[in-house]
RODO-2510 file (C-alpha; in nm, 4 decimals, decimal comma):
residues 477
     n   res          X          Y          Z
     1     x    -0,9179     0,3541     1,8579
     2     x    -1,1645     0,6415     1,7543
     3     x    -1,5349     0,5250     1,7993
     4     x    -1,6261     0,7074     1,5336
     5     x    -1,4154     0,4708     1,2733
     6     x    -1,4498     0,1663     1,4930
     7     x    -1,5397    -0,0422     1,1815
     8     x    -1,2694     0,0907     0,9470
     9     x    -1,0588    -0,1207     1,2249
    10     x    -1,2347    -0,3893     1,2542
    11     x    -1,2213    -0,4155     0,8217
    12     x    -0,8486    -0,3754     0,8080
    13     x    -0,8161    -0,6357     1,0613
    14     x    -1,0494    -0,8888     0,8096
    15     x    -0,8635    -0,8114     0,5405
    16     x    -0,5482    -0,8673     0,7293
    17     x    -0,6502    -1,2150     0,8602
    18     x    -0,6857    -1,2850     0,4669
    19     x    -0,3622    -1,1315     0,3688
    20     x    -0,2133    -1,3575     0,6179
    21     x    -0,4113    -1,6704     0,4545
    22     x    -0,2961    -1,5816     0,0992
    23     x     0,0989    -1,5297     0,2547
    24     x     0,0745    -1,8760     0,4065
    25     x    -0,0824    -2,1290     0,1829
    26     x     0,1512    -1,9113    -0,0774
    27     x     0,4658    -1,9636     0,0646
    28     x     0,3845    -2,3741     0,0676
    29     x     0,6037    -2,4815    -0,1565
    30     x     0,9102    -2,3351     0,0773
    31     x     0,9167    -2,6114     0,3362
    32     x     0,7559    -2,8827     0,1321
    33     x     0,8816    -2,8857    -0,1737
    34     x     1,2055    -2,9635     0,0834
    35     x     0,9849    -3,2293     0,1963
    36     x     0,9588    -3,3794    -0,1265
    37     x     1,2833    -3,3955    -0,2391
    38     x     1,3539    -3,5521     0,0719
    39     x     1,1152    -3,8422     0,0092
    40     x     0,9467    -3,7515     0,2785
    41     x     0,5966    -3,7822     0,0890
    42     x     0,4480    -4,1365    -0,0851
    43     x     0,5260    -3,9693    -0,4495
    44     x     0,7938    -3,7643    -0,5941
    45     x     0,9007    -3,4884    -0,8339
    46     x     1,1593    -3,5377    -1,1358
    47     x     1,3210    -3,2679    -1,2479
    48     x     1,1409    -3,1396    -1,5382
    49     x     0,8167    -3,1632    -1,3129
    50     x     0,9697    -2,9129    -1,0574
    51     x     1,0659    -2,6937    -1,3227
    52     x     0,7229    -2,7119    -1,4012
    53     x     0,5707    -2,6084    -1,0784
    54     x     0,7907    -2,3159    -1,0156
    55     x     0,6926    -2,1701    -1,3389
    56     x     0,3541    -2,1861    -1,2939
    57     x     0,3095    -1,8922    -1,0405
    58     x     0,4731    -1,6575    -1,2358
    59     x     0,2586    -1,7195    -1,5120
    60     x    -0,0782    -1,7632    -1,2998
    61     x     0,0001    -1,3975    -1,1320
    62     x     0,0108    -1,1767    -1,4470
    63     x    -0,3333    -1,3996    -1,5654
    64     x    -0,4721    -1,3886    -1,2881
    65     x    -0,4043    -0,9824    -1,2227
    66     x    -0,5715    -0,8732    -1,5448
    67     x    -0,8979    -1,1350    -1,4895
    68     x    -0,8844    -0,9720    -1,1435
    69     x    -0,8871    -0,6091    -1,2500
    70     x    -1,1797    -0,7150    -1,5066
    71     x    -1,4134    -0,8393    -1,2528
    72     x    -1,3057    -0,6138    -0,9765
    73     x    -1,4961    -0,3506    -1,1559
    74     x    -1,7476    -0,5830    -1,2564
    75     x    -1,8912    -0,7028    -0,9225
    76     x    -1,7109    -0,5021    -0,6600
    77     x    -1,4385    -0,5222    -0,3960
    78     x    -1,6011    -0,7376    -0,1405
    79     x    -1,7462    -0,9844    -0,3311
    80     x    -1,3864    -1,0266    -0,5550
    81     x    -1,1930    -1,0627    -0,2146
    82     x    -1,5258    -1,3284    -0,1076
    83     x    -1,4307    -1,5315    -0,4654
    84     x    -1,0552    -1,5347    -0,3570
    85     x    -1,0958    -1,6713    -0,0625
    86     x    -1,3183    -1,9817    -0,1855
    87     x    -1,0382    -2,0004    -0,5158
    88     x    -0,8034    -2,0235    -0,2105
    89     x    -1,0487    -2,2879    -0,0303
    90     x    -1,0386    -2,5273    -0,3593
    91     x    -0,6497    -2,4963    -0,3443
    92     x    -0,6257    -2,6393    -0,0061
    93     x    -0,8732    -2,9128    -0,0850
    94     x    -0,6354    -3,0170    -0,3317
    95     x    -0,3527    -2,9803    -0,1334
    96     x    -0,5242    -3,2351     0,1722
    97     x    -0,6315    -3,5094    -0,1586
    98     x    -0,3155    -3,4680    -0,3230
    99     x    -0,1392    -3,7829    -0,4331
   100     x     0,0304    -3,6946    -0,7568
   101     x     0,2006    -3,4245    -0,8994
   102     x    -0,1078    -3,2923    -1,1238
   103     x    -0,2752    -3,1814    -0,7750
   104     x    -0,0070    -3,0065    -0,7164
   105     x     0,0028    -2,8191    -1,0196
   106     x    -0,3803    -2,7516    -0,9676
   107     x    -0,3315    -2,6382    -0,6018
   108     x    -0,0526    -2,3813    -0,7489
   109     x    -0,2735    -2,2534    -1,0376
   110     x    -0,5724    -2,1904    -0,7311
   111     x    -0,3573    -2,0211    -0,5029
   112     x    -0,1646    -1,8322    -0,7130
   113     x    -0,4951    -1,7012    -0,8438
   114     x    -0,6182    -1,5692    -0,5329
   115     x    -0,3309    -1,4266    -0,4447
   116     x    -0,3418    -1,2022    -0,7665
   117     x    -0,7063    -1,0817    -0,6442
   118     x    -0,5723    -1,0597    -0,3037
   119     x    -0,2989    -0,7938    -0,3109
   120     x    -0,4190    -0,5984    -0,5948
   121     x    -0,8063    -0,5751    -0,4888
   122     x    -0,6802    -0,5759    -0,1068
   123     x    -0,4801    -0,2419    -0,1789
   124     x    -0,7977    -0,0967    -0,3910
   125     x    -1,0200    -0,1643    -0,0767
   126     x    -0,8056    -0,0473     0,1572
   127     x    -0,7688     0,2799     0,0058
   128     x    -1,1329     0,3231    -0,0782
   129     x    -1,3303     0,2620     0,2737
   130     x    -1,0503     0,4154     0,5160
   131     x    -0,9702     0,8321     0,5889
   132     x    -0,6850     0,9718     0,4947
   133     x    -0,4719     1,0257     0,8289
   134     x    -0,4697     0,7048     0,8859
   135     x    -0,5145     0,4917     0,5311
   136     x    -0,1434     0,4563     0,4934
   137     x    -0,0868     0,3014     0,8264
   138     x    -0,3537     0,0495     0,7658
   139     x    -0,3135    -0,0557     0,4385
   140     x     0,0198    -0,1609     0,5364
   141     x    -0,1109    -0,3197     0,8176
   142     x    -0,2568    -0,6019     0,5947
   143     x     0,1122    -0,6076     0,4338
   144     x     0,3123    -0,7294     0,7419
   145     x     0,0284    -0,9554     0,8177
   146     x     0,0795    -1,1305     0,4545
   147     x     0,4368    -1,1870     0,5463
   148     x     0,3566    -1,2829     0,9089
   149     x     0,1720    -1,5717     0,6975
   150     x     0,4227    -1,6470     0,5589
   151     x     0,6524    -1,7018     0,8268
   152     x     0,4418    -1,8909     0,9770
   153     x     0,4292    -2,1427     0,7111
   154     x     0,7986    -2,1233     0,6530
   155     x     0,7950    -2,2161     1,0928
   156     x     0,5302    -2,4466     1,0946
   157     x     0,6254    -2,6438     0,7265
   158     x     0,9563    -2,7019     0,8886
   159     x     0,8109    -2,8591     1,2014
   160     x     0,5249    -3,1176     1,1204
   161     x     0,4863    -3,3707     0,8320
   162     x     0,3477    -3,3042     0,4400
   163     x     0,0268    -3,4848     0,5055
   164     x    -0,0154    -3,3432     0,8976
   165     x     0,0552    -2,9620     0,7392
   166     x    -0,2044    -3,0395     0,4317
   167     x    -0,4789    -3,1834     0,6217
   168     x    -0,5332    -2,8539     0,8418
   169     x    -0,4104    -2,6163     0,5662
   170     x    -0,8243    -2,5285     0,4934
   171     x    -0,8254    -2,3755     0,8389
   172     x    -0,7141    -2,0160     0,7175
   173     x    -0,9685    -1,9726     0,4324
   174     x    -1,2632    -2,0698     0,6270
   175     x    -1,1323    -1,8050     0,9047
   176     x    -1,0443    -1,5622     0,5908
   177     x    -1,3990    -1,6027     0,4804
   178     x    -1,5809    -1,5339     0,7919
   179     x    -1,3581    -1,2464     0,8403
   180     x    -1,4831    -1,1145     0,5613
   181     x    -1,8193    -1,2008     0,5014
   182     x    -1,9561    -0,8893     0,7022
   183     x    -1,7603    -0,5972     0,5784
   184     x    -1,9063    -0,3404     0,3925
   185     x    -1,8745    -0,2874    -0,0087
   186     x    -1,6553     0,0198    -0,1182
   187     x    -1,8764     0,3252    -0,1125
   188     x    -1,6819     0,4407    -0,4215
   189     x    -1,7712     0,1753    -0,5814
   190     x    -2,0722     0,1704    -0,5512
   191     x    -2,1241     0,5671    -0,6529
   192     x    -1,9603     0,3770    -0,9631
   193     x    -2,1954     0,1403    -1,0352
   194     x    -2,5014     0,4142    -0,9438
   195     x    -2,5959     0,2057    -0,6129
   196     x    -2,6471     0,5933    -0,4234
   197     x    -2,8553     0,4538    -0,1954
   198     x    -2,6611     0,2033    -0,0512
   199     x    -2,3259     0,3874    -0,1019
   200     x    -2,4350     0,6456     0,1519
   201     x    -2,5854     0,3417     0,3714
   202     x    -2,2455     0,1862     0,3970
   203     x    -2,0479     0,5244     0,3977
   204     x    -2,2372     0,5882     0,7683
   205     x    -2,1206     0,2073     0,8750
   206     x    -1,7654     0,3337     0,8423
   207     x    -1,8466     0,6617     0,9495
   208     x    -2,0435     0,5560     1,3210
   209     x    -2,1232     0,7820     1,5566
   210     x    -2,0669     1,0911     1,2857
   211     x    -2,3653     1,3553     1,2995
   212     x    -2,5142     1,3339     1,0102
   213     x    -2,5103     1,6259     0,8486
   214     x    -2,1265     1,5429     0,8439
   215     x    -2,1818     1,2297     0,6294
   216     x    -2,4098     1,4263     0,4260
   217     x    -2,1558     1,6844     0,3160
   218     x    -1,8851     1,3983     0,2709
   219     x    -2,1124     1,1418     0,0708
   220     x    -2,2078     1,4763    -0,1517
   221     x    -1,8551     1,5791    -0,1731
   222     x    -1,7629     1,1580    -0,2487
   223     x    -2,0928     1,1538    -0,5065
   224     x    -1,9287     1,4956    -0,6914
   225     x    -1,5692     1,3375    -0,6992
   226     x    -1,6850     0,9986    -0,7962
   227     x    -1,9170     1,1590    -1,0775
   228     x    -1,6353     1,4126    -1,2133
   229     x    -1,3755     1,1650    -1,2660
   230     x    -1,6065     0,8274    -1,3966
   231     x    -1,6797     1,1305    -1,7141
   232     x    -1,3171     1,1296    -1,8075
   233     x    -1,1603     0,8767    -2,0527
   234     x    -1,1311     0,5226    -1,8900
   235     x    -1,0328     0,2965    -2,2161
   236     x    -0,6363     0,1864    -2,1861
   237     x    -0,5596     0,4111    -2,4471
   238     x    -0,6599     0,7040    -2,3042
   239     x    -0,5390     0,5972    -1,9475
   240     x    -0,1726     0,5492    -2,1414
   241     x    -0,1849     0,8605    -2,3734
   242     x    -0,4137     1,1111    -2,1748
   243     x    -0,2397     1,4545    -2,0025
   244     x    -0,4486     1,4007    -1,7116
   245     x    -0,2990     1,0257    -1,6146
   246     x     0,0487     1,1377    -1,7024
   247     x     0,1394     1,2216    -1,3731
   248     x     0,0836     0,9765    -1,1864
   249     x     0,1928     0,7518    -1,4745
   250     x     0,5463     0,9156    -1,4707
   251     x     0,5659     0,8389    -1,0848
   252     x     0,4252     0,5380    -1,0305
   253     x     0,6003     0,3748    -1,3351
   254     x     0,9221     0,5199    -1,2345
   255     x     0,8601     0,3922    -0,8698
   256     x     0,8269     0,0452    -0,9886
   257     x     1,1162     0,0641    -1,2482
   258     x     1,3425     0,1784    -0,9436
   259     x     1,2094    -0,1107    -0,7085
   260     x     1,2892    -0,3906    -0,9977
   261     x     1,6593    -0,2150    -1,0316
   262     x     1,7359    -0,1983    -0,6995
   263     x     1,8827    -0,5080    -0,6456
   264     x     1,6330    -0,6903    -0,4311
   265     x     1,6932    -1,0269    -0,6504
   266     x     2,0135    -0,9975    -0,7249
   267     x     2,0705    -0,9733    -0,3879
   268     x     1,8626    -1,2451    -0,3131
   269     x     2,0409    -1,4654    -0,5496
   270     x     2,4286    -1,4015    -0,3268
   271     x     2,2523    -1,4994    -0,0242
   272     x     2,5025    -1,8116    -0,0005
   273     x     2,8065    -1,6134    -0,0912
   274     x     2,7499    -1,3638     0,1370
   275     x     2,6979    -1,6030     0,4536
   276     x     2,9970    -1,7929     0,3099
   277     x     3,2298    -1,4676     0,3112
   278     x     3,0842    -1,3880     0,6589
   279     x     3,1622    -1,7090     0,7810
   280     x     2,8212    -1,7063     0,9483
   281     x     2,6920    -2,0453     1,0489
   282     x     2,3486    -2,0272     0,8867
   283     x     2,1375    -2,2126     0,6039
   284     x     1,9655    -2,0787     0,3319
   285     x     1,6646    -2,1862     0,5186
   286     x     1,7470    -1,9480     0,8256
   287     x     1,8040    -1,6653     0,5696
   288     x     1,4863    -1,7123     0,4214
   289     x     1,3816    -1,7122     0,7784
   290     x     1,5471    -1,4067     0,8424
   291     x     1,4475    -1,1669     0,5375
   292     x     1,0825    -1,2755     0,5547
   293     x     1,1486    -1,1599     0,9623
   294     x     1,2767    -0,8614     0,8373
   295     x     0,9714    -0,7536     0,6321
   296     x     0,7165    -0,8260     0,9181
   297     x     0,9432    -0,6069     1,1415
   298     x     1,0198    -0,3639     0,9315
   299     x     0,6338    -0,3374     0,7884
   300     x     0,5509    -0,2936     1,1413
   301     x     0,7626     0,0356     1,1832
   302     x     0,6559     0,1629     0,8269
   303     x     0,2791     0,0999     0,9273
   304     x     0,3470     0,3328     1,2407
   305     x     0,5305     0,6351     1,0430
   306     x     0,3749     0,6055     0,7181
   307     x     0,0883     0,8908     0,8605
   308     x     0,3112     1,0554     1,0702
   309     x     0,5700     1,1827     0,8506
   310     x     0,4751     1,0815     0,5227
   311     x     0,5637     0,8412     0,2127
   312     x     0,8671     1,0492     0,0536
   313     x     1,0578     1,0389     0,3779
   314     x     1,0055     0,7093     0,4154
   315     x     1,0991     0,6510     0,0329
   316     x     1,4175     0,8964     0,0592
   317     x     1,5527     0,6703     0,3499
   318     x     1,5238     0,3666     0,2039
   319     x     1,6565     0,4631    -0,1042
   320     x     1,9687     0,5806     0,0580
   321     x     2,0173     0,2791     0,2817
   322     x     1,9449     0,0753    -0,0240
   323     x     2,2322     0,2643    -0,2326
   324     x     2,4990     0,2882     0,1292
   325     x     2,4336    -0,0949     0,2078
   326     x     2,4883    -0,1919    -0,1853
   327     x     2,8218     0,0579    -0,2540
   328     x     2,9859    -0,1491     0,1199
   329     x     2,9471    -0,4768    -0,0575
   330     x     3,0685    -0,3789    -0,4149
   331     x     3,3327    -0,2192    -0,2200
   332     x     3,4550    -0,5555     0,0149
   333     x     3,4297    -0,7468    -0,3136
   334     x     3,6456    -0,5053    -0,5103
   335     x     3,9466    -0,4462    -0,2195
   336     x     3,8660    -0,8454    -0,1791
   337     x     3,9956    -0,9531    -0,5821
   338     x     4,3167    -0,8002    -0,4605
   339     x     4,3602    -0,8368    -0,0959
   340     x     4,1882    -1,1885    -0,0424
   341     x     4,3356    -1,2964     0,2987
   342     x     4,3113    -0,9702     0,4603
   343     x     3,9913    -0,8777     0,3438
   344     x     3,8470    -1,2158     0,3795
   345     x     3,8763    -1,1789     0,7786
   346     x     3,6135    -0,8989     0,7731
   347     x     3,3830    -1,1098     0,5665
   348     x     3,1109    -1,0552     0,8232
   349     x     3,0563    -0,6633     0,7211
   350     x     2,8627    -0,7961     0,3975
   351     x     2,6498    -0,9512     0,6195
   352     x     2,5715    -0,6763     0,8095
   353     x     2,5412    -0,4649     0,4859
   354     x     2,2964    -0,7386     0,3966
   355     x     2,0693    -0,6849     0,6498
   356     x     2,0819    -0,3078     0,6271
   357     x     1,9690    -0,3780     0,2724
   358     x     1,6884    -0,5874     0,3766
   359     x     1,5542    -0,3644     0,6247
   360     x     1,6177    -0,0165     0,3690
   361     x     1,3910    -0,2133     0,0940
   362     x     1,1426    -0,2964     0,3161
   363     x     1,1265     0,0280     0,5296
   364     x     1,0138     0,2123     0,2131
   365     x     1,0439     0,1016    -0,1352
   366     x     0,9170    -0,2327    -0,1007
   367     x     0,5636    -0,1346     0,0877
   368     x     0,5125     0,2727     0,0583
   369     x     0,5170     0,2131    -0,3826
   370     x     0,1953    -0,0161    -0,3551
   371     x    -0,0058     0,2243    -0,1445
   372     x     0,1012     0,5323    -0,3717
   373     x    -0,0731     0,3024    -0,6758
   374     x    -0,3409     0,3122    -0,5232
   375     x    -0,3885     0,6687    -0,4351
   376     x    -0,2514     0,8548    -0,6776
   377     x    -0,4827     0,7619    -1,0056
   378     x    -0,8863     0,8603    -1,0016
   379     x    -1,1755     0,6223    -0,9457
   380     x    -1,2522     0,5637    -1,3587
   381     x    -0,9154     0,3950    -1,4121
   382     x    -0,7673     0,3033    -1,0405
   383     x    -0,8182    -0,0649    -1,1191
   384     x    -0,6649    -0,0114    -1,4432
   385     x    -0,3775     0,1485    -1,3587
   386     x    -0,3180    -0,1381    -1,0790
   387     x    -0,3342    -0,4271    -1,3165
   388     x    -0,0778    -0,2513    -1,5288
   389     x     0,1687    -0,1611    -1,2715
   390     x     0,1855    -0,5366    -1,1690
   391     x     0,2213    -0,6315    -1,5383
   392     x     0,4956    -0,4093    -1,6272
   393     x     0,6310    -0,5806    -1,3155
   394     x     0,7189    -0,8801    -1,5274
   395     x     1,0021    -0,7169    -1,7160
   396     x     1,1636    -0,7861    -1,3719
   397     x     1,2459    -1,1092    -1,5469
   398     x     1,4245    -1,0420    -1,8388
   399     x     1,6125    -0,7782    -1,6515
   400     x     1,7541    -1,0139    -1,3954
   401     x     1,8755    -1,2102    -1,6871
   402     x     2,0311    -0,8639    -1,7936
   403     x     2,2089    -0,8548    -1,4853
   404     x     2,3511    -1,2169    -1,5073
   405     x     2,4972    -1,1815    -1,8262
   406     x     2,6345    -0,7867    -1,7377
   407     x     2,7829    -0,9908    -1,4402
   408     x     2,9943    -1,2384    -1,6599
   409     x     3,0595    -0,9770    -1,8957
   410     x     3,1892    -0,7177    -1,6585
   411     x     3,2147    -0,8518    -1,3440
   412     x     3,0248    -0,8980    -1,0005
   413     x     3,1822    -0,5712    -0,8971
   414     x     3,0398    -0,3522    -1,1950
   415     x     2,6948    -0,5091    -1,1158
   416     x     2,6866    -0,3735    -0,7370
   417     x     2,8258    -0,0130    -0,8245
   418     x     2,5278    -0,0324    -1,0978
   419     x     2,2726    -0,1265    -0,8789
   420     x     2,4145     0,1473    -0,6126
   421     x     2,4123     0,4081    -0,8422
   422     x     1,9996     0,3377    -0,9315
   423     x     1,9182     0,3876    -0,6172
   424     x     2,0710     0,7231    -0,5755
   425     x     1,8990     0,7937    -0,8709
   426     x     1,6068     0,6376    -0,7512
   427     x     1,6948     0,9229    -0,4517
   428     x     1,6988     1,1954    -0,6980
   429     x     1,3656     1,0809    -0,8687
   430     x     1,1254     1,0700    -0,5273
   431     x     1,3149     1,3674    -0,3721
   432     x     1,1839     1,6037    -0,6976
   433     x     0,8794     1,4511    -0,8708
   434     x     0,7065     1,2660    -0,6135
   435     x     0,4385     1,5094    -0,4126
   436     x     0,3480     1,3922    -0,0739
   437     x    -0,0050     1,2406     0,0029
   438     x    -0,0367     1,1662     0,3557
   439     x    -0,3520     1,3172     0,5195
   440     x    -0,4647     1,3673     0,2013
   441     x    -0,8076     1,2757     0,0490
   442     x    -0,8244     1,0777    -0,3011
   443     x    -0,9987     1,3697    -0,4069
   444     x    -0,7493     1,6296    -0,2901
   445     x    -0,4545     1,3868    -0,4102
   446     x    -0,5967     1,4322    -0,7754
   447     x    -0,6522     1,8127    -0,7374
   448     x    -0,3016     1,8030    -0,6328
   449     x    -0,1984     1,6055    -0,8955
   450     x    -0,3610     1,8578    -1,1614
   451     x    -0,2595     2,1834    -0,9821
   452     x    -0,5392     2,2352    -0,8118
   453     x    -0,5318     2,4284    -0,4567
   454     x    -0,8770     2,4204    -0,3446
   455     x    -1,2228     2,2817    -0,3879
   456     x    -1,3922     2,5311    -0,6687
   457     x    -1,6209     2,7419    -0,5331
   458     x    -1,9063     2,6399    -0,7626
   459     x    -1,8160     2,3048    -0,6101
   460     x    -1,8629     2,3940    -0,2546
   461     x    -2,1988     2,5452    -0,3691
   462     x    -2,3550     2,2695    -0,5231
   463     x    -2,2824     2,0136    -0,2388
   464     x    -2,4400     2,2794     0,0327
   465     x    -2,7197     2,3682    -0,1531
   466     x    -2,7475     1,9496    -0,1743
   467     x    -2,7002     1,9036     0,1880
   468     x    -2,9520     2,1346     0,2664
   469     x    -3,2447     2,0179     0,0180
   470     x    -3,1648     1,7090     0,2284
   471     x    -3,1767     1,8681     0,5562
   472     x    -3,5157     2,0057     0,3969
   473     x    -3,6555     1,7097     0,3148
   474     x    -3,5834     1,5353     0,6524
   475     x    -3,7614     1,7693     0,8230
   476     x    -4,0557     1,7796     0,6452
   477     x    -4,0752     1,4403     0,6614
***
């Protein structure tokens, strides 16, 4: 660990101790809803009241992401993630009281909420306060650790009781908040809101043991970038219609329309099948076990190679073990309406294609899209462009419906070649539109973005001539 970014570090581990939080008190409802149907608890759900209370997250997210984005720019990165983690607090309160079913609804609507600030301001964060060669890496850092959370819960929920597990469940946002309590504010930010002063203050926290004429020419060269881009266009319409945006609207909007269509719930949705025609003696339970495994694993590795060789590799690979894995089980299922006893004796190979899947979607597409959100659009509309990414991500709803009624129309078959065949174009689409953005500064990412080689020189100017009227004024001081 360098010295000189000791703290940049230290902040991705707070933020991953709250990611973690958010993926465990999140993933509640896995073991104990189980619990409840069981009669394991002193009240119960019918069934309209479960429908109920797995339609309110869905709702809460999108709500939640837009008030999120709003105040985000309002009053800053730490002090949203601070506000989460007390939402989050409330939640778990209600969870340790609860004794009817409107608890539980409020519990949902609380947690749900701050997990809507969590992984869109997280990401923001993230991308703001660390350098380049090694913000990729970290930022998914605090990914895995949301789905370590989560296994944890799914672990834990499975071996104590519903009032034992609720009684302790405020233990994670009390360690969340003094986690992150001390971290610095975003020093673009900051620059945003005209806070100079204490921009540059907690630019040399993150920079320690940097000479400071070094954080001198990087705060000027942060204080150009942040002043350049907060003078272009920022209302939605603008960020939608404007040349400059269009970009990194064409990529990141094709990114997440690939991600939606490549299967990930559809796949989701066969898990029983596909143990069934593998004869493997697992529940759904162990699956869900298994997949959420996966993605801690699998985050791990991407965290570790996102730096090294970059985000298209990473996205090229996945998308081509996404499209292989897909094309073996439309194929066993095809040869299988026609050879059924034969075929049926190598039912275990859509298992294994299964897992190949799981471990293609989360080596890249699932993880590398949401740092490449982050980076690719300027400072004046970042947290715009965030909030509209994750809304858009609701037409993964009505699409999935799509897909059922494609399935009954033309069969299960036709739905897997589909899905096979968007992910090679999903191949096609990275491979010749996305650029590459590893080691890469925001600033440089958007010079990229616009065609822009170098730094002007009339740039370059004006931040010496600044870092020597400060030099100037040191001295004579």
């Amino acid at each position: 660990m360098e010295d000189g970014r000791k703290l940049q570090y230290v902040v991705t581990c707070a933020v991953s101790i709250l990611t973690s939080t958010t993926g465990f008190v999140n993933t509640w409802a896995t073991p104990m809803v189980m619990k409840i149907l069981l009669s394991e608890t002193d009240f119960q759900f019918d069934d309209e009241e479960m429908k109920w209370f797995f339609r309110i997250a869905p709702i809460v997210l999108v709500v939640g992401t837009v008030l999120a984005g709003y105040i985000c720019d309002k009053f800053g990165r730490r002090t949203i993630l601070l506000t989460a983690i007390v939402i989050a607090a409330f939640g778990s309160i209600f969870a340790a009281l609860s004794s009817a079913i409107w608890m539980l609804y409020i519990m949902e609507i609380l947690w749900t909420f701050s997990l809507a600030i969590v992984w869109n301001v997280g990401n923001i964060y993230m991308a703001e306060i660390v350098d380049p060669d090694i913000r990729g890496g970290l930022t998914l850092a605090t990914r895995f650790m949301y789905y370590l959370g989560s296994l944890l819960m799914v672990l834990i929920g499975e071996a104590v009781s519903y009032r034992a597990l609720n009684n302790w469940i405020i233990i994670p946002p009390l360690l969340s908040l003094a986690a992150i309590y001390p971290i610095p504010e975003s020093p673009y930010y900051l620059l945003k809101v005209g806070k100079e002063d204490q921009a540059r203050k907690e630019l040399s926290r993150l920079q320690q043991n940097s000479r400071t004429e070094d954080i001198d020419t990087q705060f000027e060269k942060m204080k150009m970038h942040v002043t350049m881009e907060m003078q272009n266009p920022s209302s939605f319409f603008k960020f939608i219609s404007n040349k400059r945006y269009r970009k990194a609207l064409i990529i990141t909007f094709g990114l997440k329309l690939f991600y939606i269509l490549s299967g990930t719930a559809v796949i989701q949705g066969l898990y029983r099948t596909i143990l069934k025609e593998g004869d493997m003696d697992l529940t759904l339970t162990n699956m869900i076990q298994i997949d959420v495994g996966i993605k801690v694993g699998v985050d791990i590795l991407s965290a570790l190679l996102v730096d090294r060789v970059g985000r298209r590799i990473l996205l090229l690979w996945s998308f081509i073990g996404c499209s292989l894995s897909i094309a073996v089980i439309a194929l066993y299922f095809g040869v299988r309406d026609y050879y059924t006893q034969a075929i049926q004796s190598i039912g275990y190979i859509t298992f294994a294609a299964l897992i190949i899947f799981l471990i293609s979607n989360s080596f890249g597409l699932a993880s590398i899209k949401e740092v490449i959100e982050v980076e690719l659009f300027p400072l004046n509309v970042r947290v715009m462009a965030v909030v509209t990414l994750y809304v858009f991500g609701v037409i993964d709803y009505p699409l999935q419906i799509g897909f059922m009624k494609f399935e009954d129309s033309a069969g299960r078959v036709s739905v897997f070649w589909t899905l096979a065949v968007i992910a090679i174009l999903g191949f096609i689409f990275t491979y010749f539109v996305l650029p590459e953005t590893k080691r890469k500064s925001l600033k440089e990412i958007q010079e990229m973005l616009r065609g822009d080689d170098n730094v002007s020189e009339q740039e370059m100017t004006t931040i010496q001539e600044r870092t020597e009227r400060f030099r100037d004024r040191v001295i004579s001081g």
